[in-house]
N, C-alpha and C positions, 0 to 999 in steps of 0.2 A: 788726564788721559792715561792707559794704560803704560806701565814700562814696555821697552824693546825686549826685556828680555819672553814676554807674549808672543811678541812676533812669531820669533826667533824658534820659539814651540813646537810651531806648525810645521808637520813632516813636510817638506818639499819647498819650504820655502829658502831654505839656505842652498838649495840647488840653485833655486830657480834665479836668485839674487845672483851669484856668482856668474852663471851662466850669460846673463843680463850684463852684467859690470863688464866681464870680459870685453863680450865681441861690441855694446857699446866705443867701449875704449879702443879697441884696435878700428872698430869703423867709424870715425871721425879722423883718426890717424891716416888712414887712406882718405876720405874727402880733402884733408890740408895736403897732405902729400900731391893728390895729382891737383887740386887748385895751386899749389905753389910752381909744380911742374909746369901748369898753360901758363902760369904769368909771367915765370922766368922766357917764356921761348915765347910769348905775346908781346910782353907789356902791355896787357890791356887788362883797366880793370873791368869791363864788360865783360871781355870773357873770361876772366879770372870768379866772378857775380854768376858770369852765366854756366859755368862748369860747378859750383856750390850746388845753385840753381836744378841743376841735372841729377846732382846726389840726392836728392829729394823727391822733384816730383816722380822720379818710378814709384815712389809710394804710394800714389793716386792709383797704379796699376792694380802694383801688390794687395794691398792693405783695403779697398774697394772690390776688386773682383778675385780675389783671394781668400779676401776676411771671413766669408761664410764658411771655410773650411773647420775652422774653429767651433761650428756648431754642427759639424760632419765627420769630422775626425779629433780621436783624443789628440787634446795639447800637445801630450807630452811625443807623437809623432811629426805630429806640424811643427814644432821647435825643432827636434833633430834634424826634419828635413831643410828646414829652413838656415840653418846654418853648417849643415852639411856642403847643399849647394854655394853657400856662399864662399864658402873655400878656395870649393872649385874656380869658382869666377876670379878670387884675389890672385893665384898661379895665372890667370888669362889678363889681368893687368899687371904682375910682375913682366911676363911675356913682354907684353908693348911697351911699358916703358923702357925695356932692357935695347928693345929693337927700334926706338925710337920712331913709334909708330908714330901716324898722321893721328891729329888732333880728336878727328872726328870719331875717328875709332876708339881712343881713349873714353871718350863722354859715352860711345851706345856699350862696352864692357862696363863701363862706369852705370849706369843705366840698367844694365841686366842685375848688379849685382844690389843693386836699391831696391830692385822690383823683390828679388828673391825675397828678400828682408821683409815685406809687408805682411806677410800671413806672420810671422810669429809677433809682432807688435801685437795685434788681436789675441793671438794664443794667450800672450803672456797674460793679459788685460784680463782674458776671461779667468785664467789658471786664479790670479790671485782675489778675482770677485770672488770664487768656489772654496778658496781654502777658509774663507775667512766667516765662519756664525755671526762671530761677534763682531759688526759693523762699525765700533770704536777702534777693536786692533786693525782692523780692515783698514781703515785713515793712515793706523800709525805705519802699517805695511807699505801703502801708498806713500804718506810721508818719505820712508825711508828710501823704498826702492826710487822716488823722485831724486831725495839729496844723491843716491847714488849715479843716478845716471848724471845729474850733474855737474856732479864729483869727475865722475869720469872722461865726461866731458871736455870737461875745463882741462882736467889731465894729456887725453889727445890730441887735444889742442898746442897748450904750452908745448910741451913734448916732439909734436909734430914736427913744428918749422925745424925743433936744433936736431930730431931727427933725419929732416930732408937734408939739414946743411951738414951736416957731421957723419952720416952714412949712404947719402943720396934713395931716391926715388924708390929703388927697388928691395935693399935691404928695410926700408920702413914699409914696406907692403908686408913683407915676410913675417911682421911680427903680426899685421892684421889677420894672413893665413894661421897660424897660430892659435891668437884668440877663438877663431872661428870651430879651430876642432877642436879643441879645451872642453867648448862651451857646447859641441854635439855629444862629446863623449859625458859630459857633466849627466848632463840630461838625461840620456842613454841608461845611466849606471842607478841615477839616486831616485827621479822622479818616476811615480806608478802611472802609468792607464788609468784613466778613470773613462765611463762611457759618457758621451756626449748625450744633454737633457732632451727630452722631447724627439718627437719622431720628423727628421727633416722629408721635404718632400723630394722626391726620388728624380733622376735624370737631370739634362740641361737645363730644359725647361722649369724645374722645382729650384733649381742650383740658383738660376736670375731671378726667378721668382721671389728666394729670399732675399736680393740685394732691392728691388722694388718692398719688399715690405719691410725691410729696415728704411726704408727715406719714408715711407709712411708713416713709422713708426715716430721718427723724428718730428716730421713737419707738423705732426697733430698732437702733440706735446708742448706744450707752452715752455717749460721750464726747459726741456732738450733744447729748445730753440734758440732761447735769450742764451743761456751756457755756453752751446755751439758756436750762435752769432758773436761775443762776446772775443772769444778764445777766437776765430777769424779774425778780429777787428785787430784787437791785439797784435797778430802778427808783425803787423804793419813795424811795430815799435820793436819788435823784440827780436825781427832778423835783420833789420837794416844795419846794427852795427858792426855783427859780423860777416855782411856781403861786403863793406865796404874798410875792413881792417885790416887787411893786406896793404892795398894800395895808400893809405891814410897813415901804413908805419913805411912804410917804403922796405919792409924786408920780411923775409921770412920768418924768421926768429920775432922778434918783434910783433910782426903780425899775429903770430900765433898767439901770444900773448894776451896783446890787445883782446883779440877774440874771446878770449879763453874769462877775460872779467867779467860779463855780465852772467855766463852759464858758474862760475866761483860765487858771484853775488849770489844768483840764481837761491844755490844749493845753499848760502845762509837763511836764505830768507824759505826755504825749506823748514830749515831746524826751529828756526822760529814760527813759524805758523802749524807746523808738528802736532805743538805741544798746545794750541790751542783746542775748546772743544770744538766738536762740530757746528755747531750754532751760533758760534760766535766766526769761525774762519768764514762761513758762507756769509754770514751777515757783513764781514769786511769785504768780500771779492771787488765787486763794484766801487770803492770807493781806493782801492791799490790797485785797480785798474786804470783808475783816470789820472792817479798820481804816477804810475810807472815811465810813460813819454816826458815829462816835465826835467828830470837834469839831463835827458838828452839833446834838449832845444839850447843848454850853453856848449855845447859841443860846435856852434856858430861862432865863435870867438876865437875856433882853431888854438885850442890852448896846448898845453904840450903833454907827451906822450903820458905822460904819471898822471898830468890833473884830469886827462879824458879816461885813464883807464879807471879814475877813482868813482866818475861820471856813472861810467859804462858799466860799476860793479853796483852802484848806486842803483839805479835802474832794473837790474840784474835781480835784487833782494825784492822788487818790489811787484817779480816775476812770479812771485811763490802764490798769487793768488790763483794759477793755474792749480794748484793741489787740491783746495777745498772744491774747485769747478768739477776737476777731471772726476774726484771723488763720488761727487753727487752724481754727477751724468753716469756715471759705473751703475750706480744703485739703484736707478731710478729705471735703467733701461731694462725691459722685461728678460728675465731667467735665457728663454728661449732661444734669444734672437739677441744676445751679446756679441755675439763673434761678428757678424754682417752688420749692425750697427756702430761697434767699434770698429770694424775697418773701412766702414764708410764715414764715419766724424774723423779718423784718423785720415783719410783719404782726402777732406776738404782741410784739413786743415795742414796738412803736406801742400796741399795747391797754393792755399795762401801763402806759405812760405817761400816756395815755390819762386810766385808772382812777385813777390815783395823781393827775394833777391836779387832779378832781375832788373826790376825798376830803382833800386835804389842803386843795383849796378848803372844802369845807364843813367840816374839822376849828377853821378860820380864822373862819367865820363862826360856829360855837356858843362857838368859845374866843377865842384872839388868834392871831395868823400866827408867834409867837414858841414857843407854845404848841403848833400844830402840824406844824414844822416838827419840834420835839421827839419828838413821838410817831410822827410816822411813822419818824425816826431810831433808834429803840426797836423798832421793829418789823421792821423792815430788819436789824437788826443783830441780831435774836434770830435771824431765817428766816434769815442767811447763814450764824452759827454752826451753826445745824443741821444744814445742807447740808454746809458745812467737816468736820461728823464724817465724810458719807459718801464725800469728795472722794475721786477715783480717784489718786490723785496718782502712782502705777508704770503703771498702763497711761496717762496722760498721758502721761508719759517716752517710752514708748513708740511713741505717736504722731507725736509729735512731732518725735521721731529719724525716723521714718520719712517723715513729711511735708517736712521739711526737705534731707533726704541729699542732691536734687540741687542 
């Protein structure tokens, strides 16, 4: 595979990577921040699940009836605005927390400021399909800005809780406002305009019109399909352990931690599927797909905090089969119609997350977090094996070769 320093070539991508990393990291630092804030004044890990839960699905808003903005206006506008606004929004949750608003209000600021966040997901998506000719560095791009975000991730995370405990609630938002203008002004300064492809269809009516024929696009695509479906089923495994790693460390700190392993795994298991070619990462997806849920089922033994975080990081590495998917789905999806298909796959696949942190939250609250971290591990790895019998795995090949060649 090409070296990084290819990447690293392409005008705009070291913007765009920074910009990424930033507000990434400070916006996960705000998700831990006010999920530790409902838990400490709940104790419930429901709602602890269900406030994660809330950071998320505004992206079915955003990222679904947003995303075609990406094929309507240049990127590099939809990023500045996109994290401009969200600024905004962190000063309106420093507010509440400062004034120890009611709960509710917490989650719909919490809420506005995820929605905002949806169009530039797409932007980025498309920004970095366009910079890239050569669909080898294109991987290693994806590769990287993958380890990063989970890099970062894992960073907001750990960070988070001894944030919340060591400055409280409101001085850890303020580094979120921060990231946010960083990463408008990044943008701002370094990345160009370029025109968006093709001629979009004009008004309301042209605007829904393209979110209908992105789900056409998808449902009559065999490989969009299995990819998509795949990367849903998945979910199941890959958010239950941090809906339920608060209440399962019994603290913040700790919590965050815990959390913080499987997105750590994650980003090794990045670095190693990277450096694979293309043909060989897709030809593996399906098969670290079904292995991914399996050390999370000794997570039943309630073993202690180290052997489940070693678990949770295990699991985590065997995550990175999402890179060579996300990859493919990029390149396969027509020039035109990027922006409203990625914010509509980005869209169900926020649901899924979504859904799963909710249910794994209340599988926590009728059982233990040990308990249900189990069963959704069980159920994830039944729907992947089933899916595995139908895997397309020759017209993969297929694709693949073809997506790749230049």
């Amino acid at each position: 595979m090409p070296p990084l320093s290819q990447v690293f070539a392409v005008r705009g991508y070291l913007a765009l990577f920074i910009a990424a990393s930033l507000s990434t990291w400070g916006d996960y630092i705000a998700r831990l921040t006010i999920a530790a804030f409902v838990y400490e004044r709940t104790d419930s890990p429901l709602a602890t699940a269900t406030t994660l839960a809330v950071s998320l699905v505004p992206s079915i808003f955003g990222r679904s009836l947003l995303g075609p903005f990406a094929d309507r206006i240049p990127y590099k506008y939809v990023l500045i605005a996109s994290h401009a606004s969200r600024a905004v929004m962190v000063l309106v949750l420093i507010w509440a927390v400062t004034v120890e608003a009611p709960i509710p209000a917490l989650l719909v600021a919490l809420f506005v400021l995820e929605t905002l966040g949806g169009p530039a997901s797409a932007a980025q998506l498309v920004l970095l399909t366009d910079l890239f000719a050569d669909r080898r560095v294109f991987m290693r791009a994806m590769g990287l800005s993958a380890l990063a975000e989970q890099a970062n991730q894992a960073l907001g995370l750990a960070l988070g809780g001894i944030v919340v405990a060591a400055l409280g609630p409101a001085r850890g938002l303020t580094i979120d406002f921060v990231t946010f203008v960083v990463s408008a002004v990044v943008v701002a300064v370094v990345l160009r305009a370029h025109p968006v492809p093709g001629e979009p269809r004009p008004g309301l009516a042209g605007f829904f019109g393209d979110l209908a024929t992105a789900a056409g696009v998808v449902t009559r695509n065999r490989i969009l399909r299995r990819l998509l479906g795949l990367s849903l089923v998945a979910a199941l495994g890959i958010s239950a352990p941090e809906a339920v790693a608060l209440p399962y460390a019994g603290s913040a700190g700790f919590g965050g931690l815990l959390m913080a392993c499987p997105i750590a795994g994650a980003a090794v298991g990045v670095v190693i599927v990277s450096r694979w070619e293309p043909q060989v990462s897709n030809g593996r997806i399906i098969a670290m797909a079904v292995a991914m849920p399996v050390p999370l089922l000794l997570t039943a033994f309630r073993p202690p905090i180290l052997v489940t975080a070693l678990l949770w990081f295990v699991a985590g590495t065997l995550q990175a089969f999402m890179l060579p998917l996300q990859s493919t789905f990029s390149l396969v999806t027509p020039e035109v119609r990027r922006g409203a298909v990625f914010g509509l796959a980005g869209a169900l696949s926020v649901t899924a997350a979504g859904v799963c942190y909710i249910f794994a939250g209340w599988l926590s609250e009728v059982t233990n977090p040990a308990a249900a971290v189990t069963i959704c591990a069980v159920i994830c790895l039944g729907a992947t094996v089933l899916l595995a019998a139908r895997w397309p795995a020759r017209e993969l090949d297929t694709v693949v070769a073809r997506a790749y060649a230049s």
